[in-house]
C-alpha positions as a Python dict, from the first residue, in 0.01 Angstrom:
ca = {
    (1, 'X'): (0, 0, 0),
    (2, 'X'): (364, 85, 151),
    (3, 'X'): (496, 328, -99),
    (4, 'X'): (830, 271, -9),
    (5, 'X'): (863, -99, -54),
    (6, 'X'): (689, -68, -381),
    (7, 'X'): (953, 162, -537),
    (8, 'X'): (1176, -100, -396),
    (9, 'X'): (981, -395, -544),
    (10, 'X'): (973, -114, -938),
    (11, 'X'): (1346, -31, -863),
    (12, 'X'): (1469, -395, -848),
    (13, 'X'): (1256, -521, -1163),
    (14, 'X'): (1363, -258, -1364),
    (15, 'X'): (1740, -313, -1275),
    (16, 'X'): (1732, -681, -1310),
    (17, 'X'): (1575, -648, -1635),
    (18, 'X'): (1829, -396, -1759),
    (19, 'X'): (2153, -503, -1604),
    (20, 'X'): (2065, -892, -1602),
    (21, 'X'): (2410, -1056, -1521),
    (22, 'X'): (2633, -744, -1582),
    (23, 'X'): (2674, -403, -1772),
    (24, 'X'): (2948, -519, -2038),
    (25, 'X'): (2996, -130, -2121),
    (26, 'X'): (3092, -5, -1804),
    (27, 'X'): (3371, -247, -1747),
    (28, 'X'): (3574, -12, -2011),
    (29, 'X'): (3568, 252, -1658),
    (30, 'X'): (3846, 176, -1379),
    (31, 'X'): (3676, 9, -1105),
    (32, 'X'): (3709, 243, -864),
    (33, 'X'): (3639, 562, -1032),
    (34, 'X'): (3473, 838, -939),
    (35, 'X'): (3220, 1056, -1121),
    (36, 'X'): (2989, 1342, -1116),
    (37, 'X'): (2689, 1397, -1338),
    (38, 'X'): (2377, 1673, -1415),
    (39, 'X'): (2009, 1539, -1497),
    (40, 'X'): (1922, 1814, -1736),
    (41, 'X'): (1564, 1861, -1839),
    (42, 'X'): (1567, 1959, -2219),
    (43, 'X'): (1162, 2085, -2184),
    (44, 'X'): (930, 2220, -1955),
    (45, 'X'): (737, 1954, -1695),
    (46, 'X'): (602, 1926, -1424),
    (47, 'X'): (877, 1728, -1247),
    (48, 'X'): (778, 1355, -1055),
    (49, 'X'): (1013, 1044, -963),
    (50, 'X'): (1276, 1146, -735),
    (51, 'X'): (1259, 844, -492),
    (52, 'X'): (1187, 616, -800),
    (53, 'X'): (1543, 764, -966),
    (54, 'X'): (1759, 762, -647),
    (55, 'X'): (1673, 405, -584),
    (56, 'X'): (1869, 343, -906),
    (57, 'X'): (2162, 382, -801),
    (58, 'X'): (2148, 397, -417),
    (59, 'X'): (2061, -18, -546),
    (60, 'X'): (2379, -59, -687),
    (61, 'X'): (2575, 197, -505),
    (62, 'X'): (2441, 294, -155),
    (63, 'X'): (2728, 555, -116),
    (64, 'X'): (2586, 745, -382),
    (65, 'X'): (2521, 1129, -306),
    (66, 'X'): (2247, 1309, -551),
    (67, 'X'): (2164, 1697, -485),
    (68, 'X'): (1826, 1800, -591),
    (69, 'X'): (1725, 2129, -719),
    (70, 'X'): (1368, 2044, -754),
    (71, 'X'): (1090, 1802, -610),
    (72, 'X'): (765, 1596, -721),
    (73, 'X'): (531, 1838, -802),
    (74, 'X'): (769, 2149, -928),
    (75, 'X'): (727, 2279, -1248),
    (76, 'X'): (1054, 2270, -1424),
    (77, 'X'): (1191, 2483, -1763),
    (78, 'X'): (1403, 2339, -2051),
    (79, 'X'): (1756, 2373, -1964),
    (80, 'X'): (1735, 2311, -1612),
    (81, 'X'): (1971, 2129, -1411),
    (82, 'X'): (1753, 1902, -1202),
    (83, 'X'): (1999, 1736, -1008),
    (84, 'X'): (2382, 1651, -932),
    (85, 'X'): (2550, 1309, -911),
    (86, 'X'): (2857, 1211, -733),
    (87, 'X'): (2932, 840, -712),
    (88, 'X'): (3140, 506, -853),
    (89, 'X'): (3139, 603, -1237),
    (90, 'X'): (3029, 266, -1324),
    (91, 'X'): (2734, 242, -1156),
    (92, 'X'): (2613, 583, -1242),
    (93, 'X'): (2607, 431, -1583),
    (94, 'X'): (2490, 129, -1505),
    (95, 'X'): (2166, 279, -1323),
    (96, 'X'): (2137, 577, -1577),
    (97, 'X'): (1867, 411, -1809),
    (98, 'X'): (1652, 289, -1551),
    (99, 'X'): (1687, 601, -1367),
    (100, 'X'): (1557, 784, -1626),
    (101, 'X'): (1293, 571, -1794),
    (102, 'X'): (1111, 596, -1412),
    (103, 'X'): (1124, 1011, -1395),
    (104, 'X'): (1032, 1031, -1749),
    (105, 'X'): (753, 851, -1719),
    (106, 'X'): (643, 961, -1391),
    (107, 'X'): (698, 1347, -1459),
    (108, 'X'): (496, 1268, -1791),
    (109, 'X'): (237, 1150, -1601),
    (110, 'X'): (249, 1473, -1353),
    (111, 'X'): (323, 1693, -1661),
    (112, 'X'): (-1, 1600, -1821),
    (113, 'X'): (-220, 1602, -1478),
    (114, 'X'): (-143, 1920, -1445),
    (115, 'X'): (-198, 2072, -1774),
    (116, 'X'): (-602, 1931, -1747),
    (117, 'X'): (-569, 2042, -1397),
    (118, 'X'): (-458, 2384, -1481),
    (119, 'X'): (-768, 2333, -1751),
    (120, 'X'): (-1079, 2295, -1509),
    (121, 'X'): (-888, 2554, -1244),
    (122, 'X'): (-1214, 2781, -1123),
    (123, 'X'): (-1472, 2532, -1195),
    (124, 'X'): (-1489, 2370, -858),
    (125, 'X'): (-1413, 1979, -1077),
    (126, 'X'): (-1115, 1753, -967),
    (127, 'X'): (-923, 1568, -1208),
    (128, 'X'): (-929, 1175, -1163),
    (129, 'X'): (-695, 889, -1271),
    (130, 'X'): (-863, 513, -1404),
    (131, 'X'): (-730, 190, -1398),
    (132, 'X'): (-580, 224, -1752),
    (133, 'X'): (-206, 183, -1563),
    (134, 'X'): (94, 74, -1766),
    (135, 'X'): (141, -280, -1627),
    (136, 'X'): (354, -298, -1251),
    (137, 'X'): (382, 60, -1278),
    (138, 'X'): (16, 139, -1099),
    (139, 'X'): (115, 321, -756),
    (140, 'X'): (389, 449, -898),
    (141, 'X'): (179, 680, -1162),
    (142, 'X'): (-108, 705, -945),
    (143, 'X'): (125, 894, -695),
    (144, 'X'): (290, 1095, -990),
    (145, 'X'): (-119, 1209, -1105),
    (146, 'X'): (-115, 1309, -739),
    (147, 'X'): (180, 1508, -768),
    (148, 'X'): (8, 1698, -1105),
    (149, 'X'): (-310, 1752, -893),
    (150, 'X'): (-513, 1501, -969),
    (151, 'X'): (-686, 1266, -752),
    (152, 'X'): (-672, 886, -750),
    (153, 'X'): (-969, 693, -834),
    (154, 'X'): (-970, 298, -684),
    (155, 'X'): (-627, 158, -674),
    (156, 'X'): (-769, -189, -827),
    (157, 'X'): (-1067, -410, -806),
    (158, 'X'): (-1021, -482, -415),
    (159, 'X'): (-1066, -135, -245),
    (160, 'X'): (-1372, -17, -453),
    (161, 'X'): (-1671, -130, -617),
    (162, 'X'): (-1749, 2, -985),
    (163, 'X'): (-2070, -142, -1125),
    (164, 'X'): (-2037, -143, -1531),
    (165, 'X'): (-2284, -272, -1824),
    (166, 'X'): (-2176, -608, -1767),
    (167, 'X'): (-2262, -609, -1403),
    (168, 'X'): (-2577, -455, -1480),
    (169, 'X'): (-2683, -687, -1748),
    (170, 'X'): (-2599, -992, -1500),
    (171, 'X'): (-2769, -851, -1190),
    (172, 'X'): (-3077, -778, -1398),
    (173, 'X'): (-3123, -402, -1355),
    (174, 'X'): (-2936, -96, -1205),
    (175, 'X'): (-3142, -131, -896),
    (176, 'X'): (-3059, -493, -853),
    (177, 'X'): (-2693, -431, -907),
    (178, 'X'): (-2669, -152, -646),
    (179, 'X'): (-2877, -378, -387),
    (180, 'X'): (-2615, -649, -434),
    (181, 'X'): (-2343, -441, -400),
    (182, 'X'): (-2411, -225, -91),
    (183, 'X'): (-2493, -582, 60),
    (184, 'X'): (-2135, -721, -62),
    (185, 'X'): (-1908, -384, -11),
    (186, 'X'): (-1699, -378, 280),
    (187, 'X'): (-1717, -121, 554),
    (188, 'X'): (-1559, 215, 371),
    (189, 'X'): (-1556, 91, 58),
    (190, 'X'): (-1726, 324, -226),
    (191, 'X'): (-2003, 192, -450),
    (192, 'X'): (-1993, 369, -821),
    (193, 'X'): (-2236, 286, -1084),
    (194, 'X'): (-2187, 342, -1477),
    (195, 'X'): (-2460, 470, -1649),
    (196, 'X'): (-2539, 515, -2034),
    (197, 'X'): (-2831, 691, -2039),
    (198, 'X'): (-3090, 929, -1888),
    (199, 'X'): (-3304, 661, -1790),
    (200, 'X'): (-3025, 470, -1651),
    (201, 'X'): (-2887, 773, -1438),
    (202, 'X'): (-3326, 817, -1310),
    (203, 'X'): (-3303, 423, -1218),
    (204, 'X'): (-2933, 518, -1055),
    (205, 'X'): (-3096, 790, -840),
    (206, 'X'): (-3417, 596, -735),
    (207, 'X'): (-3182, 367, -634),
    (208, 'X'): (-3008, 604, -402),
    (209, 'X'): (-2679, 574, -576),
    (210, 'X'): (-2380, 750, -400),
    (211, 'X'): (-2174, 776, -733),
    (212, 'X'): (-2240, 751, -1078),
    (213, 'X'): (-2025, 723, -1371),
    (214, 'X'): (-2166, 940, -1673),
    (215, 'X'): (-1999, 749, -1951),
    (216, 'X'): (-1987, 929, -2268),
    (217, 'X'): (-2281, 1128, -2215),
    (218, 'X'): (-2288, 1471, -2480),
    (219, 'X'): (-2225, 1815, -2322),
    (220, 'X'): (-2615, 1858, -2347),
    (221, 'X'): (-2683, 1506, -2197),
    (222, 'X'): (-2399, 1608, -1902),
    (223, 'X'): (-2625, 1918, -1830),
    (224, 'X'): (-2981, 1746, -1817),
    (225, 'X'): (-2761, 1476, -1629),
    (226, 'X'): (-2687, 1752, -1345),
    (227, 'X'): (-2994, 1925, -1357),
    (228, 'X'): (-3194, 1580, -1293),
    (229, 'X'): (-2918, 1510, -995),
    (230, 'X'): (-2986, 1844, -836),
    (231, 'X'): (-3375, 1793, -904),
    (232, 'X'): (-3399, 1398, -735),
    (233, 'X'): (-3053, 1393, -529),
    (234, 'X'): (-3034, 1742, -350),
    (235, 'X'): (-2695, 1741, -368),
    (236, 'X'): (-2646, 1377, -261),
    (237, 'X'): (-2484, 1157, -540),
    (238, 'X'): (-2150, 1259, -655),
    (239, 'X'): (-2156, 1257, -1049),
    (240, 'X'): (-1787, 1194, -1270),
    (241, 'X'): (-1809, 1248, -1597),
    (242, 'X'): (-1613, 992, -1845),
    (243, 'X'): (-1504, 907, -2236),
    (244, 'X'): (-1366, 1076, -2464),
    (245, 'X'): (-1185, 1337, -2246),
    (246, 'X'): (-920, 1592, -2404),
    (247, 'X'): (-787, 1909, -2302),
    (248, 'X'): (-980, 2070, -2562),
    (249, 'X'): (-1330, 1972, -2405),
    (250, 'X'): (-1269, 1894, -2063),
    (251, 'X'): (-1342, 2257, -1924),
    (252, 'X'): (-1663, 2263, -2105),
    (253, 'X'): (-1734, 1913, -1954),
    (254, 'X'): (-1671, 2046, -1591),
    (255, 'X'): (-1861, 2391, -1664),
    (256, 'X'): (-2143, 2118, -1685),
    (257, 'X'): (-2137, 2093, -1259),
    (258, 'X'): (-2002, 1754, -1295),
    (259, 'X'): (-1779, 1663, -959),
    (260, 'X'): (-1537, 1461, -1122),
    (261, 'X'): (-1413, 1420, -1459),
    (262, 'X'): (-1193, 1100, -1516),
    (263, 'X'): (-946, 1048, -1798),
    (264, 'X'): (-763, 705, -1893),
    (265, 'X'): (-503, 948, -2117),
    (266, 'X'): (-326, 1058, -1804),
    (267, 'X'): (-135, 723, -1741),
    (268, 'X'): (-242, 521, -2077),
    (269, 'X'): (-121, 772, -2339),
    (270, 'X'): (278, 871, -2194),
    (271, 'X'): (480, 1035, -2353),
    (272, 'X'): (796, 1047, -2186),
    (273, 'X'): (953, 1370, -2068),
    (274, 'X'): (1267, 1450, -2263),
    (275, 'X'): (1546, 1434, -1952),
    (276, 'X'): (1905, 1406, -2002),
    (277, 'X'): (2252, 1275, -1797),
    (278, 'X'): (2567, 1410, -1855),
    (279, 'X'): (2928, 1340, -1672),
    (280, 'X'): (3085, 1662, -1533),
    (281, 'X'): (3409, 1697, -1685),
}
């Protein structure tokens, strides 16, 4: 997917929602007035959204002129001044909201990435993003769980193939499921199965599975779960590790030898990152 003509397709949703058929308030500024503002960041984050916030007001203004002093991916302090702002005063204003509300989000999303990142540092487990996307906004946090060091699972239903109980139930067996799949999957396309239980993940195995989902197995279940992997598999099937995820027990899920933990929380549960604008006088 062409990242840049999605933040263009984000950029002009979010503006015509907001503005609609004019910003009433900023006709109280002289039309052609000039301005200068500061994006300050009023806690610490791990910073994400720069194209997303320039396209703002480059939108509605393309003479705008924005000076960063920090990218994606930089961990930022309270009190810092992010960026600078020089442009017509009324569209700064106009674009300010929806400038914001996208690197809020987006270094939310980064922010916490990187705090279960920083989490599972040492153990040799990677950090992966699910489907569980705030609605239109699905590249655009994928690439901010990027910037916090994660790593993006499927992008939707079309580039990857995740058998779950459903699937299972209608195929009529884990074995049967993963035989239809591999004979339906596109060349390059990964084939994951969700298991339950032991005897599930055994069946998985037999099966030759490349990838199995371990979904809300116990710590004790996620070690008998890798042990029977590196006893049947040699090494072979990649296993992730998923439910009921937090920063308090996600090392001691990867100290299990799972590969990849996944956790919906990144991009489901946001809580925006407190980020301010404020005219230069």
């Amino acid at each position: 997917m062409d990242l840049a003509a999605e933040i263009k397709r984000n950029v002009s949703r979010a503006l015509a929602e907001d503005v609609g058929s004019g910003d009433l308030t900023a006709l109280l500024l002289p039309a052609g007035k000039s301005a200068s503002a500061s994006i300050i960041s009023r806690e610490s984050a791990t910073l994400c959204g720069v194209q997303w916030f320039e396209a703002c007001f480059q939108q509605l203004a393309p003479e705008t002129r924005i000076c960063w002093f920090a990218q994606d991916g930089d961990a930022i302090a309270a009190g810092q001044r992010l960026s600078e702002i020089m442009g017509n005063a009324r569209a700064l204003l106009t674009a300010e909201r929806s400038a914001l509300n996208f690197l809020q989000t987006l270094s939310a999303v980064a922010t916490q990435t990187r705090r279960y990142v920083e989490a599972v540092a040492g153990t040799g487990t990677v950090i992966v993003d699910t489907r569980k996307t705030l609605p239109g906004l699905r590249l655009a946090q994928k690439y901010a769980v990027k910037c916090g060091g994660g790593v993006n699972h499927r992008l939707g239903l079309y580039d990857g193939i995740l058998i779950k109980e459903n699937h299972i139930i209608a195929a009529g067996g884990v074995a049967q499921a993963l035989q239809a799949a591999g004979k339906i999957a596109p060349p390059g396309v990964f084939i994951q199965i969700e298991v339950e239980t032991l005897d599930q993940l055994r069946q998985a195995l037999a099966a030759d599975a490349e990838m199995i989902l371990l979904d809300n197995f116990e710590l004790a279940q996620l070690h008998s779960a890798v042990a029977l992997t590196e006893k049947l598999a040699s090494g072979r099937t990649i296993l992730e590790a998923s439910g009921g995820i937090t920063l308090e027990n996600v090392r001691a899920i990867a100290q299990t030898g799972v590969h990849r933990i996944s956790v919906g929380s990144l991009t489901k549960d946001v809580q925006a990152v407190d980020l301010s604008m404020r005219f230069l006088t």
